[in-house]
OpenMM code with the backbone's topology and positions (N, CA, C; nanometers):
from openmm import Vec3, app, unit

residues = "UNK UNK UNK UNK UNK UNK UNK UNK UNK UNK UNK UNK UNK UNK UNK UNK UNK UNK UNK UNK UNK UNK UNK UNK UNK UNK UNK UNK UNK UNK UNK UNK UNK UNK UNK UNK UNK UNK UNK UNK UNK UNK UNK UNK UNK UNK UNK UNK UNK UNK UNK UNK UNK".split()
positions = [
    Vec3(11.9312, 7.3519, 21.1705),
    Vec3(12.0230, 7.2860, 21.2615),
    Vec3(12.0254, 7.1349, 21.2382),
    Vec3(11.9226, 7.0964, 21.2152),
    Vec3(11.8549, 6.9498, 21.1772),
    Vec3(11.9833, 6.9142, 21.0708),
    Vec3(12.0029, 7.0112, 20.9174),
    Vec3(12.0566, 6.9686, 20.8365),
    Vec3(12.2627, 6.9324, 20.8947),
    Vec3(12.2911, 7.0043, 20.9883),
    Vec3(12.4119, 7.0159, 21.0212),
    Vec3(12.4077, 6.8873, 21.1410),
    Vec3(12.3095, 6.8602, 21.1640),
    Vec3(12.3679, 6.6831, 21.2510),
    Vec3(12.3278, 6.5903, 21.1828),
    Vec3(12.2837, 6.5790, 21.0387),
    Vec3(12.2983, 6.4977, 20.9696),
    Vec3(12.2345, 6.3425, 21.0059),
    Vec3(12.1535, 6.3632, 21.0772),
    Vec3(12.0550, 6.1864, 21.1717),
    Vec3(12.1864, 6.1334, 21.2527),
    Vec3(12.2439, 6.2617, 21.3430),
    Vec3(12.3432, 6.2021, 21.4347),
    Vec3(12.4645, 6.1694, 21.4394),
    Vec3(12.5184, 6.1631, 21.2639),
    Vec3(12.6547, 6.1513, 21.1962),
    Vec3(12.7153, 6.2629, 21.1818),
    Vec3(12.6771, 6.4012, 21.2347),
    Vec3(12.7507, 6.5098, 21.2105),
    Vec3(12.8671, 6.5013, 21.2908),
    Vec3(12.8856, 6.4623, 21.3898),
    Vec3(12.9672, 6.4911, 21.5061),
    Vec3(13.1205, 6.4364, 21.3828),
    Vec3(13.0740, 6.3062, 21.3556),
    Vec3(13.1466, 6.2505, 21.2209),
    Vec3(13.1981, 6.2925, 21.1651),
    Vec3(13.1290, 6.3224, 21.0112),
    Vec3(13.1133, 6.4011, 20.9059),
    Vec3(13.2239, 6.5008, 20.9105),
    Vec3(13.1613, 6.6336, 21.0210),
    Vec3(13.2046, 6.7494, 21.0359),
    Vec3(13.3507, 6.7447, 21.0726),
    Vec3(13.3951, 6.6760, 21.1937),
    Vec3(13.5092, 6.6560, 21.2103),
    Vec3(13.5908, 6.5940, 21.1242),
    Vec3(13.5755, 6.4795, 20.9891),
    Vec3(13.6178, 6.4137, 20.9040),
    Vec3(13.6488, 6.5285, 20.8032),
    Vec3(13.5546, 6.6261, 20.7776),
    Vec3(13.5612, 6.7192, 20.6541),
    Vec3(13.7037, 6.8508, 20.7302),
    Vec3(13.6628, 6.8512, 20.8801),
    Vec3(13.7536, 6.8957, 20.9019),
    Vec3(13.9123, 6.8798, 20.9081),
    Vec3(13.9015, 6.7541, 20.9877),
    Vec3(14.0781, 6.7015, 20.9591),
    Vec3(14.1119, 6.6488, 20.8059),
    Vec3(14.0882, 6.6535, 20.7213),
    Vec3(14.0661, 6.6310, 20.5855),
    Vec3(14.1139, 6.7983, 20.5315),
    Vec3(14.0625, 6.9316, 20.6132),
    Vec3(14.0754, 7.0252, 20.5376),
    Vec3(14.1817, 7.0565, 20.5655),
    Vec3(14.2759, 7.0733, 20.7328),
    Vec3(14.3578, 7.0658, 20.7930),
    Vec3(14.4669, 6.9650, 20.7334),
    Vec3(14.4665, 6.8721, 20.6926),
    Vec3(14.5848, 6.8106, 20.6079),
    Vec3(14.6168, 6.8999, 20.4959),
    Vec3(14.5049, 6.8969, 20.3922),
    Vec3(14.5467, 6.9459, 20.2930),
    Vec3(14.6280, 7.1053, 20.2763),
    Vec3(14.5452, 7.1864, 20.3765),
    Vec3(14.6304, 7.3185, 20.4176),
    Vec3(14.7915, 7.3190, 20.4387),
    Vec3(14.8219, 7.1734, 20.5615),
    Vec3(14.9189, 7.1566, 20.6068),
    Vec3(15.0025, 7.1106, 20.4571),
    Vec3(14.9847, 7.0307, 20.4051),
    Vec3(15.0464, 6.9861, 20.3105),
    Vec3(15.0537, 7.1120, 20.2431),
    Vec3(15.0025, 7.1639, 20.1732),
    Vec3(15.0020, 7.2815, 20.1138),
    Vec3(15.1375, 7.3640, 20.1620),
    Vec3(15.1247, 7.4468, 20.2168),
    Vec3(15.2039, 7.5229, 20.3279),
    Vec3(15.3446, 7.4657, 20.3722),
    Vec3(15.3599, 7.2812, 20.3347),
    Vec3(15.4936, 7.2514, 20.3836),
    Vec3(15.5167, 7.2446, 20.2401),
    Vec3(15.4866, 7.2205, 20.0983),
    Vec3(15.5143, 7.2358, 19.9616),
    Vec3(15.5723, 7.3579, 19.9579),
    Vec3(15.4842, 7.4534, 19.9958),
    Vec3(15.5546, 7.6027, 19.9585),
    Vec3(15.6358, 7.6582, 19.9837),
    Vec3(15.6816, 7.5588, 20.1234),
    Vec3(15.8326, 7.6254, 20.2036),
    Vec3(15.9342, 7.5389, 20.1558),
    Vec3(15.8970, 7.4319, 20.1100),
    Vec3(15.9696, 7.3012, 20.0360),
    Vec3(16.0175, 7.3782, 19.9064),
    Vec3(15.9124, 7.4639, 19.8057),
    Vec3(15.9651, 7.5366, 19.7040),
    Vec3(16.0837, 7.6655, 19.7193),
    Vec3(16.0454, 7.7066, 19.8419),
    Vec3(16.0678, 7.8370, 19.8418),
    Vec3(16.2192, 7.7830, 19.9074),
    Vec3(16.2588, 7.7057, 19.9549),
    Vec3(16.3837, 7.6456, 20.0101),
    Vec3(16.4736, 7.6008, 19.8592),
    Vec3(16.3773, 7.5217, 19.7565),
    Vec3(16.4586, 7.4367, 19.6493),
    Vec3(16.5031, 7.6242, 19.5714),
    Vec3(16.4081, 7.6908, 19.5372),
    Vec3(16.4010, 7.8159, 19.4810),
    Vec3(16.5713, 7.8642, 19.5307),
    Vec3(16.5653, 7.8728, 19.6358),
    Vec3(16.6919, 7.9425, 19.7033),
    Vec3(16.8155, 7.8895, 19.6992),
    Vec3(16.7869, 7.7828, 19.7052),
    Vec3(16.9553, 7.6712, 19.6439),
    Vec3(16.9825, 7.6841, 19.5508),
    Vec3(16.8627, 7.6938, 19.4094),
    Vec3(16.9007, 7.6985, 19.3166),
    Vec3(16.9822, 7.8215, 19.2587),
    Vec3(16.9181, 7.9145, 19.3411),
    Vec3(16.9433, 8.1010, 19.2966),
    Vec3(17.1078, 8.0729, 19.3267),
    Vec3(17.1806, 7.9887, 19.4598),
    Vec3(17.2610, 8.0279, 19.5253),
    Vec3(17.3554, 7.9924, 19.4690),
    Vec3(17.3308, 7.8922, 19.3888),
    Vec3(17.3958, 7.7533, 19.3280),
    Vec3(17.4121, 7.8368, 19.1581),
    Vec3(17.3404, 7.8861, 19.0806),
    Vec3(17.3604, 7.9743, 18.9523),
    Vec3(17.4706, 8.0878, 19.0348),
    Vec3(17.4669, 8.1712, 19.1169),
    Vec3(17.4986, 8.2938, 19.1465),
    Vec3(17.6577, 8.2403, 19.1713),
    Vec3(17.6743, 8.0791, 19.2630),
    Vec3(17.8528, 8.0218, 19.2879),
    Vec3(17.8914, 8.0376, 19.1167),
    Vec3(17.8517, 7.9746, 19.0191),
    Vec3(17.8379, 7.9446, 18.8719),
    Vec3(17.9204, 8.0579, 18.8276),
    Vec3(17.8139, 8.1984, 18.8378),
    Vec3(17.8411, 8.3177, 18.7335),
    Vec3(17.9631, 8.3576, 18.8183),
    Vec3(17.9769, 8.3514, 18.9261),
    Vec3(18.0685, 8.3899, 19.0049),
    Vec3(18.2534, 8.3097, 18.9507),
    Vec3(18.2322, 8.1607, 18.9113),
    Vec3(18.3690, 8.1119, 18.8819),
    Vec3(18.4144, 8.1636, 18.7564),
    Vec3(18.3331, 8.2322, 18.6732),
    Vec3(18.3594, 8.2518, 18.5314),
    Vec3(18.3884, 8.3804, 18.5155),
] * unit.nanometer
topology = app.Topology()
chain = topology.addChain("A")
for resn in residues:
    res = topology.addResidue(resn, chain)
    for name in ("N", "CA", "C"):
        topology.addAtom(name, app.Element.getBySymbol(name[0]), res)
């Protein structure tokens, strides 16, 4: 238990490592909907294309 309060800086630490992990997830997760949005314009945008020809 000793090693997880760290001489009193855990309260710190722990919460720092946490909102630190919580960004990166978040970021993560808004990239992928960011792709999965560009992905779909693009499909929609080839499909107007094959469609005028």
């Amino acid at each position: 238990m000793e090693n997880l309060a760290m001489g009193n800086y855990g309260v710190y630490v722990w919460s720092c490592f946490g909102l630190t992990l919580a960004v990166v997830v978040f970021s993560d997760w808004r990239a992928r909907l960011r792709h999965k949005r560009v992905y779909r314009d693009i499909e929609v945008r080839i499909r107007a294309l094959e469609e005028r020809q």
